[in-house]
PLY file of the C-alpha trace (Angstrom):
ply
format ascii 1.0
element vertex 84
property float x
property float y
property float z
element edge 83
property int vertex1
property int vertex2
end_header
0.00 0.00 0.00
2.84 2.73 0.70
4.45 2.26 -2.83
1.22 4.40 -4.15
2.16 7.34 -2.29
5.29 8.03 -3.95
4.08 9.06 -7.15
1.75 11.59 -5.42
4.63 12.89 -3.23
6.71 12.77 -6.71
3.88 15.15 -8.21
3.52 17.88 -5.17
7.25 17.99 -5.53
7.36 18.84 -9.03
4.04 21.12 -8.82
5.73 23.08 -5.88
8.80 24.21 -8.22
6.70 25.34 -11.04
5.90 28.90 -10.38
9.69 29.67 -9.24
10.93 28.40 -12.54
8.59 30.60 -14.06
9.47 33.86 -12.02
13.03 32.63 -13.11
12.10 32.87 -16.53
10.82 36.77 -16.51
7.07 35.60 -16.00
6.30 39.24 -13.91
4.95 42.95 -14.33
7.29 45.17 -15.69
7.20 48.51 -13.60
7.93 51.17 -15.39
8.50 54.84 -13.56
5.91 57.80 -14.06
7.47 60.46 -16.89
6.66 63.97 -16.52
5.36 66.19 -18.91
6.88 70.01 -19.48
4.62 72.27 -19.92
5.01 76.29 -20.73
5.61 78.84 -17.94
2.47 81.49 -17.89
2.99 84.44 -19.98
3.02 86.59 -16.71
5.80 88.88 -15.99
8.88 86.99 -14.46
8.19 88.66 -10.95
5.01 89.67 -10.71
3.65 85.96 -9.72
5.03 86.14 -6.17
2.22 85.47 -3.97
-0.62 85.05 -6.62
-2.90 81.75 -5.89
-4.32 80.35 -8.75
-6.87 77.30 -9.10
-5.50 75.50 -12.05
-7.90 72.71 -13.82
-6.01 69.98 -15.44
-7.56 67.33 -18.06
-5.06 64.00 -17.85
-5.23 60.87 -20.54
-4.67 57.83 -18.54
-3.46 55.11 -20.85
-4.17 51.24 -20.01
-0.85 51.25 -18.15
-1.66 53.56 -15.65
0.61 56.45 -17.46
-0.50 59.83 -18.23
-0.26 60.34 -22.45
-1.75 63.90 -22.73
-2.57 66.82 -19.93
-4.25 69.92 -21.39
-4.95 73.13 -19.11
-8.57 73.70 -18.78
-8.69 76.69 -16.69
-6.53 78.99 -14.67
-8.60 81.33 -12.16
-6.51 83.96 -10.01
-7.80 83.88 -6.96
-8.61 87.10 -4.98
-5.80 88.07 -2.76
-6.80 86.81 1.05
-9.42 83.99 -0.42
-8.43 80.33 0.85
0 1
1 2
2 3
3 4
4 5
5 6
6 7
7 8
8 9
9 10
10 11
11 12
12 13
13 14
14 15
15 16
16 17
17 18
18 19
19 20
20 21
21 22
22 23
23 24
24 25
25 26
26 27
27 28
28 29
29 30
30 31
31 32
32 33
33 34
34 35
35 36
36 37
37 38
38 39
39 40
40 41
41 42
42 43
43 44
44 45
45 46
46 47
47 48
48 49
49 50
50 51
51 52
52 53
53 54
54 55
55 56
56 57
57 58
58 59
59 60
60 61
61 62
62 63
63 64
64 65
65 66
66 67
67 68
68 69
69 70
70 71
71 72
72 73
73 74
74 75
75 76
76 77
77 78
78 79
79 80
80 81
81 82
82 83
């Protein structure tokens, strides 16, 4: 009767190395780091944008990947001095 569980214990054995030799063999994610995108500087006046507050909206395409592909200013609003 105990020569029958050999083959079984042969079988976990082999089933147990499996998904390391496939890790081994670049079976994984690849994580790739977020890229940012340059936009222009406002056409204000180098120093007159010291203490200004602006609410800025932002439209972002999100690819499959998780990876912005496009952001496009919708609106930029100066903000009354003292609001916030």
């Amino acid at each position: 009767m105990t020569w029958r569980k050999w083959p079984f214990l042969g079988v976990l054995l082999l089933a147990g190395g499996l998904p390391a030799a496939a890790a081994a063999h670049g079976d994984h994610a690849e994580v790739t780091p977020p890229t940012a995108i340059s936009q222009p500087k406002p056409s204000w006046p180098e120093g007159s944008d010291q203490g200004r507050e602006v609410r800025v909206t932002l439209f972002l395409t999100v690819d499959q990947e998780g990876r912005v592909s496009d952001a496009k200013l919708a609106s930029a609003t100066e903000l009354p001095s003292g609001s916030g």
